[in-house]
N, C-alpha and C positions, 0 to 999 in steps of 0.2 A: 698856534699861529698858522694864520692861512699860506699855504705855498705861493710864493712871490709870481706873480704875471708881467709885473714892469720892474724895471731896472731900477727908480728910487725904490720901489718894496724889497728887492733882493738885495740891494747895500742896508739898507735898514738891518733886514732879518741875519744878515752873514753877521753884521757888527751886533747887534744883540743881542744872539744866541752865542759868537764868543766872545762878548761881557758878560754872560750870564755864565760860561763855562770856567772863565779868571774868578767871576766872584765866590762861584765855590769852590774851587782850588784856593782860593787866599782865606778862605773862610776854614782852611785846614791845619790844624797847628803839624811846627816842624815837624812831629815824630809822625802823624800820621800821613805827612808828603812824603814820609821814606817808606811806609810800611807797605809792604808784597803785596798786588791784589790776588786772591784764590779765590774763587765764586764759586772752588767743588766741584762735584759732578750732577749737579743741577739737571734733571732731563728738560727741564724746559729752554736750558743754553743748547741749544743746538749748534750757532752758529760757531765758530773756529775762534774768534776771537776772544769771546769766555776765556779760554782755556791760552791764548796766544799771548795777551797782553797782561805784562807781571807788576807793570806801576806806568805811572805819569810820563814817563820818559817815553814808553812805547805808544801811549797814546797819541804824545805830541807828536814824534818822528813819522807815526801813522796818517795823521794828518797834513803832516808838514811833505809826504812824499805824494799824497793826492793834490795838492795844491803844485806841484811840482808837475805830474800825469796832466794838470788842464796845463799849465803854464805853459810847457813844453812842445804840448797837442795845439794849442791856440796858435802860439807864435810858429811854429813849423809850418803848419796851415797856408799861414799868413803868407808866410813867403812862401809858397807853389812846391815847398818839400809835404805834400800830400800822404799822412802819417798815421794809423790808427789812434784813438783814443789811449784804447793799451799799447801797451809795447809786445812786440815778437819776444815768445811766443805765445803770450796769455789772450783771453780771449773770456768774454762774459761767465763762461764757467768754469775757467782756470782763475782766474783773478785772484781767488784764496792764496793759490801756490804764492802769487805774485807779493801780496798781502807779507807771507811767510818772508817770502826775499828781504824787502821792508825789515820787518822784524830782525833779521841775523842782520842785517848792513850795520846795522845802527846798537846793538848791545855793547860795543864800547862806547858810543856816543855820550858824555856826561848829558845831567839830568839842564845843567845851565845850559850848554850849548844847544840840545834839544829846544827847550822855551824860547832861548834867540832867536831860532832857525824857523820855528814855528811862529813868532812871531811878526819876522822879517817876510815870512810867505805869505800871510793874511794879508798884509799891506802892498802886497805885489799881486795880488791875485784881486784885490779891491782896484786897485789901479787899472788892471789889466779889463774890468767890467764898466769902470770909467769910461774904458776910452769907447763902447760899441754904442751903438743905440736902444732904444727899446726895440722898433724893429728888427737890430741885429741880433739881440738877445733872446727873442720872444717869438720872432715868426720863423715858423715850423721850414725847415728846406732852405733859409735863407740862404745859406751856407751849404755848396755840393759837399763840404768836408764833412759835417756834421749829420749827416745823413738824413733819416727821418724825425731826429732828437733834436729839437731846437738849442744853440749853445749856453741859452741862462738854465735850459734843464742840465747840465753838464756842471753851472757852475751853481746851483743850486747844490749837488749833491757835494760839490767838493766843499762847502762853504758851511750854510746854517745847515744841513741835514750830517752832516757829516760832525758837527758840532752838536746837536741833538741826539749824535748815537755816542760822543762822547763823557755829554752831561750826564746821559742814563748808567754811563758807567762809573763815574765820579762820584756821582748820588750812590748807586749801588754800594759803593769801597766804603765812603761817608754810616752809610746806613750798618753794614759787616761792620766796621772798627765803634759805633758807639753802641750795639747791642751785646749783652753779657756775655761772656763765653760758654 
């Protein structure tokens, strides 16, 4: 899928790619929505989250506190409290740490209330894209807050690519639980 330029493409693609992420979560019978993800020590996982995220529940919460990170940054913005993307003290290459944080908030979190919550944020983060323009969304600077990053590259990532990096993990778990042991 081509990365979205106008505002109908990136509601399309955010809503697409998480219906495609529901279809194959629902396309997984009970026992294997409970089962642990371990992906090993794979050297090609590099990235932290391999090894971070243990089921469904951290994925959802993962997602559901990026959609939070725009939500927060957008609306602050908005009203003149001028706020980084991240929060104090992460920063493009602390973010993992941040990630990690994410992760311990929420290991009590039940697996339902997780899906709610991730739920409930897609629909507020879709609203939230509603309300700009294409202009607002797509021209580069429009916004002093947003820096050199236009804000639908912002809400791109928190959306369908960030949905793309969770399908690959879904498939992945899918793929571990029906090959033999």
């Amino acid at each position: 899928m081509p990365r979205p330029t106008t505002k109908k493409d990136l509601i399309t693609a955010a809503n697409e790619q998480f219906d495609k992420m529901w279809a194959l979560i629902d396309s997984m019978t009970e026992e294997e929505l409970s089962m642990p993800f371990d992906f090993g020590d794979d050297p090609k996982d590099k990235e932290a989250h391999w090894k971070r995220d243990k089921n469904l529940r951290d994925i959802f919460v993962h997602l559901y506190e990026w959609h939070q990170l725009l939500l927060d940054w957008v609306t602050s913005n908005q009203k003149g409290n001028h706020i980084p993307f991240l929060p104090e003290p992460y920063n493009w290459k602390t973010y993992g740490d941040m990630n990690m944080k994410f992760w311990e908030k929420h290991q009590l979190t039940p697996y339902e209330d997780a899906k709610k919550m991730l739920m409930q944020s897609h629909k507020e983060v879709l609203g939230l894209i509603e309300g700009f323009s294409n202009e607002e969304l797509f021209e580069k600077q429009h916004f002093k807050w947003s820096g050199t990053t236009s804000l639908g590259s912002y809400c791109i990532s928190a959306t369908c690519s960030h949905y793309d990096w969770a399908i690959k993990k879904i498939k992945r778990q899918i793929k571990k639980l029906s090959s033999p042991s």
